[in-house]
C-alpha positions in Angstrom: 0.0 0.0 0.0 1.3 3.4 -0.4 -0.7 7.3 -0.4 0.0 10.3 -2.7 0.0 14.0 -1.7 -3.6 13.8 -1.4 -3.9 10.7 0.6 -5.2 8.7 -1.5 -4.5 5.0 -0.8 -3.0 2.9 -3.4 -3.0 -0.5 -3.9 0.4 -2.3 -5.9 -0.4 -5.0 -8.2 2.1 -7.2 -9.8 1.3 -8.0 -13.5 3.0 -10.4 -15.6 2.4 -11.4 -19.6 2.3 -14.4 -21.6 2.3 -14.7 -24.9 1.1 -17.1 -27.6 1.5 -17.0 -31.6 0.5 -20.3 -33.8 1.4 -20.1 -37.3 -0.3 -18.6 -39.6 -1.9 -16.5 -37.1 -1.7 -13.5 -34.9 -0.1 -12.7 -31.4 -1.5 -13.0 -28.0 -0.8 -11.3 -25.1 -2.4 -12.1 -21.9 -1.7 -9.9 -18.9 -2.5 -11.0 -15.3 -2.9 -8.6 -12.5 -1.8 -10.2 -8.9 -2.5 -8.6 -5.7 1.0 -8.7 -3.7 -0.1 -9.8 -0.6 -1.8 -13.2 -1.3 -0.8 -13.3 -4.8 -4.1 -13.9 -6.6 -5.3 -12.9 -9.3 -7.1 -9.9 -9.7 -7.7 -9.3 -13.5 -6.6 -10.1 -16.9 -6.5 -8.4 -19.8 -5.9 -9.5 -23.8 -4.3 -8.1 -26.2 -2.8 -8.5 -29.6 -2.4 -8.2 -33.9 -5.8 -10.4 -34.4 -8.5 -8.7 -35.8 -12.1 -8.6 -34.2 -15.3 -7.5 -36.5 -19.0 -6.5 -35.3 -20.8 -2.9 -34.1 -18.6 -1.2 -31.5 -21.2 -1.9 -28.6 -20.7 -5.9 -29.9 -16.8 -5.7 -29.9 -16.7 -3.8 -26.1 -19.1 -5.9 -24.6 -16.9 -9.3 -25.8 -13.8 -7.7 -24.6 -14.9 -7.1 -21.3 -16.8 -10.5 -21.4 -13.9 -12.2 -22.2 -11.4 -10.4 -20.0 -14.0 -11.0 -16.8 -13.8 -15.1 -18.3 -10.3 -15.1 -18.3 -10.3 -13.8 -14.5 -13.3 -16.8 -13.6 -10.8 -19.4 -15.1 -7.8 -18.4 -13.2 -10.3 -18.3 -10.3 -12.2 -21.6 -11.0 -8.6 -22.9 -11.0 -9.2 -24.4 -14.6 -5.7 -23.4 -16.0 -3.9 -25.4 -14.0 -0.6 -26.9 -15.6 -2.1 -30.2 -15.7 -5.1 -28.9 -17.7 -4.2 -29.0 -21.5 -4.6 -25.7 -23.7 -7.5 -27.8 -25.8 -9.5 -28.5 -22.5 -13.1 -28.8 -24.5 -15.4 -27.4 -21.7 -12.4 -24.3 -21.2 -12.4 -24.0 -25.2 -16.4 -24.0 -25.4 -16.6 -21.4 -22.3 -14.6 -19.3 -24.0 -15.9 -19.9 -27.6 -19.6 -18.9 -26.5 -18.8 -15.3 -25.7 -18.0 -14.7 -29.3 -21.1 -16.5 -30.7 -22.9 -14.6 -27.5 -22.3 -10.9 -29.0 -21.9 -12.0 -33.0 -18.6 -11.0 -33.7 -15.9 -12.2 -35.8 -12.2 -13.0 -34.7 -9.3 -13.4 -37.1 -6.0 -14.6 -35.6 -6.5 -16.3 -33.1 -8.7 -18.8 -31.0 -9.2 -20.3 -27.9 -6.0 -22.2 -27.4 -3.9 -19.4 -28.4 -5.0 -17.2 -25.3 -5.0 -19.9 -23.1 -1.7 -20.5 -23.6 -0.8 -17.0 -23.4 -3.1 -17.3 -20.2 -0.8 -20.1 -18.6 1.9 -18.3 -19.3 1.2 -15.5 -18.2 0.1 -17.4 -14.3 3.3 -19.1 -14.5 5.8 -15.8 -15.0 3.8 -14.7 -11.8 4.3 -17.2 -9.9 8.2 -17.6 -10.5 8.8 -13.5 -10.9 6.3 -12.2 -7.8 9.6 -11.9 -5.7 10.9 -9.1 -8.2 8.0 -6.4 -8.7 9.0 -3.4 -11.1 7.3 -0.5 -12.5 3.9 -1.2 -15.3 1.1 0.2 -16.6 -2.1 -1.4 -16.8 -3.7 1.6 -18.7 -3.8 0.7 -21.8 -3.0 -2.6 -23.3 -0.1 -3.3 -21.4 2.5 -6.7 -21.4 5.0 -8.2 -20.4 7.0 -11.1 -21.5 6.7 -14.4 -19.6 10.1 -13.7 -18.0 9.1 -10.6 -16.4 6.5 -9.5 -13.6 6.1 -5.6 -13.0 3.8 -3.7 -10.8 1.2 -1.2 -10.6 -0.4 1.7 -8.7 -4.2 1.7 -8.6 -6.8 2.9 -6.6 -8.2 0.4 -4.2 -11.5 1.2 -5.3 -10.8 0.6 -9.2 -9.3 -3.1 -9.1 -10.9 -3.7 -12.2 -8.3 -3.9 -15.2 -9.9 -1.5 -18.1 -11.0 -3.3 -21.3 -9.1 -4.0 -24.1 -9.5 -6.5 -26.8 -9.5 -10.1 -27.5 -10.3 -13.2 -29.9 -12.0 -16.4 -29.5 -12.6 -18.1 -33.3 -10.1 -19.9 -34.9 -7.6 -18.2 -36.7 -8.3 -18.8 -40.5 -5.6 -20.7 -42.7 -3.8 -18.4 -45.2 -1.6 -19.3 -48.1 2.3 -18.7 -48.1 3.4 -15.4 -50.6 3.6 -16.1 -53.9 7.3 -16.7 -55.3 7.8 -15.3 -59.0 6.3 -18.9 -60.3 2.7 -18.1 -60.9 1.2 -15.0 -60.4 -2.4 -14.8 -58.4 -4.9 -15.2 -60.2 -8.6 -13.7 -59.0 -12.1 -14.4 -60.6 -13.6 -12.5 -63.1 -16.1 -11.4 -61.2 -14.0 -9.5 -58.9 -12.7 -7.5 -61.7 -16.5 -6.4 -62.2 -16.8 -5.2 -58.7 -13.8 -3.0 -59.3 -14.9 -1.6 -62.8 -18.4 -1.3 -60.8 -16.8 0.7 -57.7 -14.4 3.0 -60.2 -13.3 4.8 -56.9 -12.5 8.3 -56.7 -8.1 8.7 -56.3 -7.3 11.4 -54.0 -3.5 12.1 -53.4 -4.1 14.2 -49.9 -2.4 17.0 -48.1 0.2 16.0 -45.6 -1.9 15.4 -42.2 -0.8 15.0 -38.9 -0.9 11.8 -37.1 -3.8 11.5 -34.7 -5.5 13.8 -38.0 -4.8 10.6 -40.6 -6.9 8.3 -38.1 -9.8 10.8 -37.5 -9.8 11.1 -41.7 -10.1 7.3 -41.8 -13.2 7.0 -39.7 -15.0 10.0 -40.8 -14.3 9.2 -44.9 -15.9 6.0 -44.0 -18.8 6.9 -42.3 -19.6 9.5 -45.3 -19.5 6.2 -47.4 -21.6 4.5 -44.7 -24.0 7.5 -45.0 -24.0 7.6 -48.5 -22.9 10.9 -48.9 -19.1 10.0 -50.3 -18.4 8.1 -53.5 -15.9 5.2 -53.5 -12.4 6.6 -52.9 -8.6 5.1 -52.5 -6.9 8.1 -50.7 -3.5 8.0 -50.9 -2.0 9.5 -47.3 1.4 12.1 -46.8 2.7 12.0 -43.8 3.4 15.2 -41.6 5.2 13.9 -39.0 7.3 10.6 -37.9 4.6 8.2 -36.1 4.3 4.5 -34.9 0.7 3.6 -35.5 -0.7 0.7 -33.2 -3.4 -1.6 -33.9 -6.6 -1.5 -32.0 -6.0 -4.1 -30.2 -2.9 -4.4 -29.2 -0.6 -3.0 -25.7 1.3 0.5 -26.7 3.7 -0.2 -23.8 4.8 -3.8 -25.1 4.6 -2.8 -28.9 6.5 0.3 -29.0 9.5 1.4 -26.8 7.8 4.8 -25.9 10.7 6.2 -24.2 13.0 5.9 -27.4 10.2 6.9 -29.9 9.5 10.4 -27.7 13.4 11.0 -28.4 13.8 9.6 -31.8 10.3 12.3 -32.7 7.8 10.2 -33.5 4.4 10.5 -32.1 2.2 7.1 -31.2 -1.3 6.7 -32.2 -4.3 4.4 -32.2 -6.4 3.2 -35.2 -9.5 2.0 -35.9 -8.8 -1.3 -37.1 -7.0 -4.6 -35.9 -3.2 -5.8 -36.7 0.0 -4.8 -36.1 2.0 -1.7 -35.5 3.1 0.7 -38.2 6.6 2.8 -38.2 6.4 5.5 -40.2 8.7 8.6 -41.4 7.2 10.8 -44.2 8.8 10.0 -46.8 9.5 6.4 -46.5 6.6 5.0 -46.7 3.0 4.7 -48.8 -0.2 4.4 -47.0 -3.4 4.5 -48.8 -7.0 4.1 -47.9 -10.0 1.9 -49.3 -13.6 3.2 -49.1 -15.8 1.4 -50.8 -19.7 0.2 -50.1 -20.0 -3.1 -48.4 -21.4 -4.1 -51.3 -18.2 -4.5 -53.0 -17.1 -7.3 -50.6 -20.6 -9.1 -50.1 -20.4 -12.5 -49.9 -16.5 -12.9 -49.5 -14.9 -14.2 -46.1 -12.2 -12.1 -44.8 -9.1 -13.8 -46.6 -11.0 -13.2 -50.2 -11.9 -9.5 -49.0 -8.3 -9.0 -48.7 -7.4 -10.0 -51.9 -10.1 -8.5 -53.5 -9.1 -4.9 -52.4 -5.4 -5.4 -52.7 -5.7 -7.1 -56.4 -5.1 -3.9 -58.2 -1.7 -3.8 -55.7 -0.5 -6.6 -57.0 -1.4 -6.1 -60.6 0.8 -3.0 -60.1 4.2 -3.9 -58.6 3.9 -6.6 -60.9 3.8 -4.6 -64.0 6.8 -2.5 -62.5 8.6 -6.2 -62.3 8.2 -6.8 -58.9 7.8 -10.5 -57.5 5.2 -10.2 -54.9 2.0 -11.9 -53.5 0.3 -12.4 -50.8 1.7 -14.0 -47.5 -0.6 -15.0 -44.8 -3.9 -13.2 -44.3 -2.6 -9.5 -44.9 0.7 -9.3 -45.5 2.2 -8.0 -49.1 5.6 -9.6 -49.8 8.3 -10.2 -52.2 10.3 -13.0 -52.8 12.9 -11.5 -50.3 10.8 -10.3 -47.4 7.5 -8.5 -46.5 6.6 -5.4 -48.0 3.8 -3.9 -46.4 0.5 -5.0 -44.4 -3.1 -4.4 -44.9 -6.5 -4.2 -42.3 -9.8 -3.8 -42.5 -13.1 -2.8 -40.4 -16.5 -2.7 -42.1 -18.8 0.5 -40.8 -22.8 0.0 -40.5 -25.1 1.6 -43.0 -26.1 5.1 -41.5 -29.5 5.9 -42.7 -30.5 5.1 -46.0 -26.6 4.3 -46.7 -25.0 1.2 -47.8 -22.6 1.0 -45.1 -18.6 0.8 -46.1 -15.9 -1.3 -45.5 -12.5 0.3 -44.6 -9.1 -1.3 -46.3 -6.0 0.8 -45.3 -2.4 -0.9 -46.4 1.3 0.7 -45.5 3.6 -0.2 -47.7 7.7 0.4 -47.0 9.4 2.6 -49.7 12.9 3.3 -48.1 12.5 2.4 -44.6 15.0 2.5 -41.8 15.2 -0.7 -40.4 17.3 -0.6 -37.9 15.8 2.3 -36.2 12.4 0.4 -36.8 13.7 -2.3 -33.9 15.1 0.5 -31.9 11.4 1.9 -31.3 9.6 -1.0 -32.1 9.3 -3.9 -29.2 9.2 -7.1 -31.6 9.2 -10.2 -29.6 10.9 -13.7 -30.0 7.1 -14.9 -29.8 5.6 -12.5 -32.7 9.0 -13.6 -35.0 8.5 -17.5 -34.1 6.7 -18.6 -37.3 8.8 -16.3 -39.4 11.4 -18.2 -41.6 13.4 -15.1 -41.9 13.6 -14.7 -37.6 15.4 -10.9 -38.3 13.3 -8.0 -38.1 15.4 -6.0 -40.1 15.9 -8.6 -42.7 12.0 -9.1 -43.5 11.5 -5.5 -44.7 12.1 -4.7 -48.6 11.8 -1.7 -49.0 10.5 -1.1 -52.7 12.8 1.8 -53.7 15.7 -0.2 -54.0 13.3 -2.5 -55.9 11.8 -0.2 -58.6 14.0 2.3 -58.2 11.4 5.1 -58.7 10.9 8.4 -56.2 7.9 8.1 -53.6 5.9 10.1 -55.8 6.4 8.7 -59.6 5.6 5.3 -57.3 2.4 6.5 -56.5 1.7 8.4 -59.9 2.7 4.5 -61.2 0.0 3.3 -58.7 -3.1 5.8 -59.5 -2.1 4.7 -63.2 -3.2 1.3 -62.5 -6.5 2.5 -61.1 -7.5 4.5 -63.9 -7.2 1.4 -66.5 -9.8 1.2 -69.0 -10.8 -2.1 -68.0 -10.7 -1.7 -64.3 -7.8 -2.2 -61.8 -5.6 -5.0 -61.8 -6.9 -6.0 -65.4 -4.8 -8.5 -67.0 
């Protein structure tokens, strides 16, 4: 227990994290708050890359309901280390949440944050000795080697919501490797000859700015009262971008990014983080009706709005495909990631679906892993298991400047027969 200046009394909780990344899919964090006197557990929180669709109300109400079933496992003592991760009644408690609200989770499952849940318990239990300073705030983590504490109210030992997953994380095929390029159905080429979006090469924007043009752009489309648009962002400031899901504190090394300039933001949709320096990178936006991805699952969606991409840096003589779920790569690393979030209709609208993808154009690796906390868990399906060495940057690829890139891009776009036409 300890008081501030104005006596308020505060309790210390040790936290610790696990972690949990299947291939294929997305990491988990679990964190687990302990109370340091009798060491039990007092909350857990998730956190992570996946990706989790439904109406806000839908998504916050299966967060909380799965962080509170996290906390009634631990407490029901059914993650003991006897009890295996693919315990069916465990699995099924969990599983029920996320038919209970009607929301979709990409990334991850059941097993994944159990495991990150037992791991988590167990760094607890062997680190409780050796409390150091946390935050619980926000999405917070730690790895299962470390325990750290925090300062809370007594009367707020609830741990905030954050996010989680519960459906199995869907199979994805590896990047394509110069062989074969993908092919897509003609149909889809109809749907983008049908949505002929509007290109809009914007103003340089702030950070926090960029995210608040995301949401409201969509909505408009939502509403109706935007056309189809791919907006093409510039960049007024260095910035690490954070999915909306996942812990700032364990994704981002906040003290080096405040001295290295860059600002740390939050977006709207699922995945992982972005490092970004104007200049070195291309972001763009998708917003399209939802009819334009009706009747797709989430790994065709993908392709469907990043078709055109790859029609592009092909026809620039780039080998790239897809890799995983939404990854862009080439045959000598990744290139750039893609999410997604689909809006509501708003009135008499057709709703809109939201497709954003960063792509690197000349980016500094090695101060990427300065600021960037990537952990030996995220990088354990990787076959290339350096940071640094899984970025290609696509000026040394094409050889073009940022902006004859993107003037290349918008080309591809404007195509008679539609983008990504063969």
């Amino acid at each position: 227990m300890r008081t501030d200046s104005a006596c308020n009394v505060y309790r210390v909780n040790i936290e610790s994290r696990g972690e949990c990344k299947r291939p294929g899919g997305k990491l988990v964090g679990v964190t687990v708050a302990c109370a340091p006197d009798n060491g039990h557990v007092v909350g857990c929180r998730v956190d992570g890359d996946f990706f989790v669709e439904g109406d806000d109300a839908a998504v916050d109400r299966y967060l909380r309901r799965l962080n509170a079933a996290l906390l009634d496992i631990v407490q029901r003592d059914i993650t003991q280390c006897d009890t295996p991760p693919d315990d069916p009644d465990t699995v099924s408690y969990l599983e029920r949440i996320a038919r209970d609200e009607h929301v979709s989770v990409t990334g991850a499952n059941a097993e994944t944050i159990l495991t990150a849940l037992r791991r988590a318990l167990s760094a607890c239990g062997r680190d409780a000795a050796r409390p150091a300073s946390s935050r619980l705030a926000s999405p917070a983590s730690v790895t299962a080697h470390d325990a750290r504490r925090r300062a809370t109210p007594s009367a707020a030992s609830a741990v905030p919501t954050s996010s989680v997953t519960i459906t199995p994380a869907a199979s994805a095929p590896q990047a394509s490797r110069g062989l074969t390029p993908p092919t897509f159905p003609g149909e889809w080429h109809e749907r983008w000859h049908r949505l002929a979006p509007k290109i809009v090469v914007d103003k340089p924007r702030r950070p926090q700015e960029q995210m608040d043009v995301d949401v409201q752009w969509s909505r408009e489309v939502a509403a109706g009262e935007r056309p189809a648009t791919i907006r093409f962002w510039q960049w007024a400031s260095p910035v690490v971008v954070v999915g909306r899901f996942q812990s700032i504190p364990d994704e981002v090394h906040e003290d080096v990014a405040a001295k290295e300039g860059f600002t740390v933001v939050r977006r709207c949709t699922g995945g992982g983080a972005m490092f970004i320096e104007p200049g070195n990178t291309i972001t763009y936006s998708l917003y399209a009706p939802r009819w334009f991805a009706a009747d797709l699952d989430i790994e065709e969606s993908y392709r469907l709005c990043d078709m055109w991409l790859i029609a592009a840096l092909r026809g620039l003589g780039l080998d790239v495909g897809f890799s995983g779920l939404n990854d862009i790569a080439s045959s000598h690393g990744k290139i750039g990631g893609a999410a997604q979030r689909r809006f509501p209709p708003i009135g008499s609208g057709p709703g809109s679906i939201l497709h954003h993808v960063t792509l690197a154009y000349d980016i500094d690796a090695v101060k990427m892993t300065r600021v960037l906390n990537i952990s030996g868990e995220k990088m354990s399906d990787k076959a290339v298991k350096s940071a640094v060495k899984r970025v290609d940057p696509m000026r040394a690829q094409t050889g073009l400047s940022r902006d004859g890139l993107i003037a290349r891009l918008a080309d591809c776009l404007t195509q008679p027969d539609g983008p990504g036409a063969n």
